[in-house]
C-alpha positions, -999 to +999 in steps of 0.1 A: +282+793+096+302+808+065+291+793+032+318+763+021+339+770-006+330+748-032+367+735-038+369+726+001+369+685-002+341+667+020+350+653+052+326+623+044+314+615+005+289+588+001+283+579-037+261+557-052+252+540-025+225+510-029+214+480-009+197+453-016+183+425+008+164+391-008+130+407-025+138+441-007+159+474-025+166+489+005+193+514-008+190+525-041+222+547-052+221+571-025+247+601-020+254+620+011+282+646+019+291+661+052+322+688+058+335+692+093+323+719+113+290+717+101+260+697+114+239+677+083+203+671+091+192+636+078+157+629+076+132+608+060+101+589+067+103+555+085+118+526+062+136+554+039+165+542+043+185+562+068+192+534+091+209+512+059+226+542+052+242+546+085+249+505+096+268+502+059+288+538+068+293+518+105+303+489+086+275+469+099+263+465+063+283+461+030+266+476+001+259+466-033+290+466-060+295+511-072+295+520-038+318+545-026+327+559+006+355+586+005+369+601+038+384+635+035+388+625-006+402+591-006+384+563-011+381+534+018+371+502+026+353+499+055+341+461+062+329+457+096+331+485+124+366+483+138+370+497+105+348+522+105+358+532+140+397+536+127+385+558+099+372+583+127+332+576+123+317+567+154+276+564+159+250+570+189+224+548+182+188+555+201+197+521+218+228+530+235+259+502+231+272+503+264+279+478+294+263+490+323+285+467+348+317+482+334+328+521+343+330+549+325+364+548+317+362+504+307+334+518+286+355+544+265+382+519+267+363+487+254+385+468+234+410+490+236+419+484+275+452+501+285+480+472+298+505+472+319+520+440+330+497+413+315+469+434+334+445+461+324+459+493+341+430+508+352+440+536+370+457+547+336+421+542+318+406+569+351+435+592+342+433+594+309+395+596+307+393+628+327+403+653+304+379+645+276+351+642+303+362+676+317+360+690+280+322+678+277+313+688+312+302+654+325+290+657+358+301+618+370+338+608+368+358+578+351+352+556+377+313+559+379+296+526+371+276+534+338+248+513+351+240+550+376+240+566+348+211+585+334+201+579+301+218+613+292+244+610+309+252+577+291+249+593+258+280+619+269+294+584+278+293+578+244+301+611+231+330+606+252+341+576+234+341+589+202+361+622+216+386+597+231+390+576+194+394+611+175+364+605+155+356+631+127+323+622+118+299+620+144+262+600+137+232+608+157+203+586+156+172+600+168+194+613+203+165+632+223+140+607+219+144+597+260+161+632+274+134+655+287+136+693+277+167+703+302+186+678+286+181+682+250+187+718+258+224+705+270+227+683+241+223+708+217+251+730+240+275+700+233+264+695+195+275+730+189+308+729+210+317+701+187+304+714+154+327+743+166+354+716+172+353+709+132+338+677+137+313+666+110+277+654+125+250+638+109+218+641+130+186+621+127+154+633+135+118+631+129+117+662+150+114+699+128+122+721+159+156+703+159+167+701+125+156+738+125+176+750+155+209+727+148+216+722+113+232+742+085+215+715+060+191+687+055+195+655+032+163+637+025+156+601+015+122+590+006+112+554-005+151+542-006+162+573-026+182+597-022+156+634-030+178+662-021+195+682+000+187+722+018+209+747+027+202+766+061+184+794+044+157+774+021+146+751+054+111+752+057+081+734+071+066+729+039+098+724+017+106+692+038+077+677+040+068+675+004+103+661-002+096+636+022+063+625+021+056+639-020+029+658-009+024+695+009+018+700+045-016+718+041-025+680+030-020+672+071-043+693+090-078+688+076-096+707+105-120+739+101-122+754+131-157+769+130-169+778+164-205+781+155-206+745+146-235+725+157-220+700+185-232+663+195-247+654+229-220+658+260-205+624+265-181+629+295-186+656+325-156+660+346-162+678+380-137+688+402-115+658+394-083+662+417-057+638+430-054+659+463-035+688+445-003+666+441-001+676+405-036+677+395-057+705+414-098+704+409-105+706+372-140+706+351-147+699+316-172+687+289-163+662+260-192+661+235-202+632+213-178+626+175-157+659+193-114+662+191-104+678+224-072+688+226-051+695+260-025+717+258+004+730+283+039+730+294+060+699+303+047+694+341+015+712+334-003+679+347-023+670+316-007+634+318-019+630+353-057+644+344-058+614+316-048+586+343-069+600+367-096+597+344-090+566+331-083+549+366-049+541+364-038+563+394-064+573+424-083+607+428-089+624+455-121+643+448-144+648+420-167+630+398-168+616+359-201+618+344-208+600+315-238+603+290-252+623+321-246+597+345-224+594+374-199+569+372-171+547+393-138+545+380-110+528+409-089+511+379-086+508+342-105+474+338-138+498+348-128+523+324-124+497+299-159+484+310-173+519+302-161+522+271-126+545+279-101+535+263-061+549+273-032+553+250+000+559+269+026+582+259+054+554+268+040+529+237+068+508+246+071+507+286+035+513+295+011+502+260+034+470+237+039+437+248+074+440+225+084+405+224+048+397+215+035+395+182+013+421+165-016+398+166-011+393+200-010+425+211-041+436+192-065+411+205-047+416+242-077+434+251-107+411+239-090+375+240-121+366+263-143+370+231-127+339+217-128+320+241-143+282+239-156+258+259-130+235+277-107+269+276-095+261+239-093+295+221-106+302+189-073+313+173-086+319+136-106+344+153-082+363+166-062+360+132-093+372+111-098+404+137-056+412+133-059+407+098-084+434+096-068+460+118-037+459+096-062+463+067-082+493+086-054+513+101-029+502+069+000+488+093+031+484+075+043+444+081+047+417+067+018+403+086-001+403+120+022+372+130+054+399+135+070+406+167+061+442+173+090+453+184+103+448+153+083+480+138+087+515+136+079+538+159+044+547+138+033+513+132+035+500+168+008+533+173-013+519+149-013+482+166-018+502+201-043+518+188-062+489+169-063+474+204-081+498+219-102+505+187-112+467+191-131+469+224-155+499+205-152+529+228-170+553+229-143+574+245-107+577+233-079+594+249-047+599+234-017+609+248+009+623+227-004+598+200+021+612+174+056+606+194+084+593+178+065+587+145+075+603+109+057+628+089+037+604+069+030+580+103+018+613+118-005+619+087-025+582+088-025+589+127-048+618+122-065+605+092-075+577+120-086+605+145-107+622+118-124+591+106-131+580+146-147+615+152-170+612+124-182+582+138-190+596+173-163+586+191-155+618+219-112+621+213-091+636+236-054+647+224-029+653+245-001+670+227+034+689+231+033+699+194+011+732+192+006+726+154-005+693+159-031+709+185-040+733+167-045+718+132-068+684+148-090+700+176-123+711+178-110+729+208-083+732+232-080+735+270-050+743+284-034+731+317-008+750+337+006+743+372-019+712+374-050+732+368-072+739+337-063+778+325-080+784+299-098+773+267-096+782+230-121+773+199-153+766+199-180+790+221-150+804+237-148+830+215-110+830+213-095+815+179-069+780+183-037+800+175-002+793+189-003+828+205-037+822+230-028+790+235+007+797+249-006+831+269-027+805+287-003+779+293+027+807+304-004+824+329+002+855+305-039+857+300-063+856+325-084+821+331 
């Protein structure tokens, strides 16, 4: 994108923007610009402050007396989000705000409903939905109940909506976080169609690979503050990080990869494990003793499926588990849990959290039998004192153990997951995409945790999308491809953990 002249006035101007809630400075005089025809990266860790930022530009929030907000160079006043919505900003929230019982069309309409008569004219609302939905390429019409929607296709719902209301500025928050890899690819289609439009868009992410491939600049926040902003050109790995986090990136990765290293005794054997060739054919590895394992592959490669099939949670076919040299039976989870394998889901919040439970709660989930008294009483200081000291251990962020966990960020319900299973003492952990959905500096007590578990003899395995996440915590790395094991990298291998082996395995480019 040509470089904006620097005459050309700002579609949206935030300035001196602060927020303060009772004992909290959430905001503290924050400035943001975005021109149309542009997209403007906004990232920051968890708790920075992006989401204030956004609910007082939505008119959710109002901020503290010297705010401005100027909208093509005139200052407004937006007080709640009808507002906001007339002033042409619209936002996409991760939790999407739509009715699922109404259609498509009552959906862009809502609150707005065309009337003819005394009666909403819905055959007015079809008509007049279809070209904006033709323009985006929805594959559903006006008339499709939202409810049958995928969770993509109820984004372009919303994308929809905002086309429909003429909105110039355009807020993303966090908008690939559920779409698998075919869809992201057609979201970022759409975010450039409308960047081309001239609309302005401000996307959230935690993710690098996106803020690298969409935007033409990043604005940082870090600890309420607004730290700066880079053009296309200076957008690095390492420059973002340090303004996020105040630190450099070669802080993250602590791992020397030396493949003569003296390893512990093998923990876990895997022969042959298979669930019938479904999406797992026969595969055979060792995990040694205070070892980070790392499986690697491509989305479907099956790595997923050899975790649950090793922890229980879905049947095998064929094969045995071996551990500390000794066969073992493992039908369900509660025997894996038994032997000291402990699981943590990729899906935190579908498959791990009880969200409407408290972090307490969901911590001691695992060993509530331990405080059990006679008479069934419970002992409930117990389990307050063992909470207490997993926030202290794993340094949640919360007010205390006693908070609803689905009140947290994305980082911090990890960490109560993962004090969970920590509280049982295993002697084997496997992690599944443990870093999802997390921030930089989420990401960096994550793997402080793994580091400090290994060097206590816990065997880890990681299962991971992000190569350099792979490549900078493992000891080694086996990759998976079309349900089988392809290869391995690190370690008495031979062959170093770069992005280059890893991915020759994973694409069937080297040989097994």
């Amino acid at each position: 994108m040509p470089e904006k002249p620097h005459e050309r006035v700002p579609t949206l101007e935030m300035r001196n923007v602060s927020k303060t809630f009772p004992g909290v400075k959430a905001l503290n005089g924050v400035q943001l610009k975005a021109w149309g025809g542009e997209v403007l990266a906004l990232m920051g860790e968890n708790g920075a402050g992006k989401s204030t930022l956004m609910k007082i530009l939505s008119g959710a929030y109002q901020p503290d007396p010297g705010a401005e907000i100027l909208i093509d160079g005139k200052r407004v006043d937006i007080k709640d989000p009808i507002a906001a919505r007339k002033h042409g900003i619209a936002i996409i929230y991760q939790e999407l705000a739509l009715a699922p019982n109404l259609t498509v069309a009552e959906n862009i309409y809502l609150g707005s409903e065309i009337h003819h008569r005394g009666l909403i004219d819905r055959k007015a609302m079809y008509e007049q939905c279809r070209p904006v939905l033709q323009r985006l390429g929805a594959p559903f019409s006006s008339e499709t109940p939202v409810g049958t929607l995928s969770i993509a296709e109820q984004q372009l719902v919303e994308i929809a909506r905002a086309l429909h209301e003429k909105s110039k500025i355009l807020v993303l928050d966090e908008p690939t976080t559920a779409l698998s890899s075919r869809e992201t690819e057609r979201l970022f289609t759409l975010v450039r169609q409308l960047r081309a439009d001239g609309i302005a868009i401000i996307y959230i992410s935690h993710r690098m690979g996106e803020v690298y491939e969409l935007s033409d600049r990043v604005s940082v926040l870090r600890d309420s503050s607004y730290v700066g902003t880079l053009d296309r050109d200076e957008i690095t790995a390492e420059a973002l990080v340090k303004m996020m986090v105040g630190r450099d990136l070669s802080t993250f990765y602590k791992k020397q990869h030396d493949p003569h290293a003296s390893r512990g005794p093998v923990i876990l054997e895997v022969r042959g494990l298979t669930d019938g060739g479904k999406r797992v054919k026969p595969c055979s590895f060792q995990l040694h003793q205070g070892e980070v394992l790392g499986i690697a592959g491509l989305v479907g490669s099956g790595r997923t499926e050899l975790a649950r099939l090793i922890f229980g949670a879905d049947p095998k076919a064929g094969g045995e588990i071996l551990l500390d040299g000794r066969p073992v039976t493992i039908n369900e989870p509660l025997q894996a849990l038994d032997l000291g394998i402990a699981y943590l889901t990729e899906d935190r919040k579908a498959l791990g959290l009880f969200l409407d439970m408290s972090c307490g709660d969901n911590i001691n989930m695992g060993v509530i039998h331990r405080d059990s008294r006679p008479g069934g009483i419970l002992d409930l200081g117990s389990g307050r004192r063992r909470a207490e000291a997993a926030f202290k251990t794993l340094r949640v962020r919360a007010a205390s153990p006693v908070v609803m966990v689905g009140s947290l960020s994305g980082g911090n319900q990890q960490k109560v997951l993962l004090s969970r299973w920590l509280e049982i003492g295993p002697k084997l952990l496997i992690l599944d995409e443990p870093t999802r959905g997390v921030d930089i500096g989420a990401k960096s007590e994550i793997y402080r945790i793994i580091d400090e578990l290994a060097a206590r003899g816990i065997g880890i395995i990681v299962i991971s999308s992000e190569l350099p996440e792979i490549i900078g915590i493992c000891d080694r790395v086996l990759v998976m491809r079309e349900g089988q094991l392809q290869g391995e990298v690190g370690g008495p291998s031979g062959r170093a953990i770069t992005q280059e082996n890893i991915m020759a395995y994973a694409a069937g480019a080297a040989a097994a």
